[in-house]
C-alpha angles and dihedrals in degrees: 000000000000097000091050090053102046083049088050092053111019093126096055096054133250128014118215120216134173122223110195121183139186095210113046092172135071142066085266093057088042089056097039093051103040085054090043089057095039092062089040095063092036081058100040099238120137105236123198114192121208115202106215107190090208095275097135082204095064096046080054089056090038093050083054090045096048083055094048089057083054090244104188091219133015118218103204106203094197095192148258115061 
């Protein structure tokens, strides 16, 4: 999905994603968002990363938030590896 955004607008700058996940701890999150947000950067998108502590009430209000920013794609973690 990223990938398919920075191409569709490459030529009009930075793209802005949300990623929003339910874990935000762990060797495993700290490996999956720092890759997230090295491709990110290789790619030019402006990533914002929600942490979600796996409270499922909070991703709700992060997806909304995300919205709110005018993300142009929304990237949903839904939990255990």
């Amino acid at each position: 999905m990223a990938l398919l955004a920075h191409r569709r607008h490459s030529d009009k700058g930075g793209v802005k994603l949300a990623l929003i996940s339910y874990i935000s701890a762990g060797d495993f999150f700290q490996a999956y968002q720092a890759g997230a947000e090295a491709q990110a950067k290789a790619l030019g998108i402006d990533l914002r990363v929600f942490p979600g502590r796996q409270n499922a009430a909070e991703q709700r209000e992060q997806i909304l938030q995300a919205i709110n920013l005018g993300v142009e794609g929304i990237v949903v973690d839904h939990g255990v590896p």
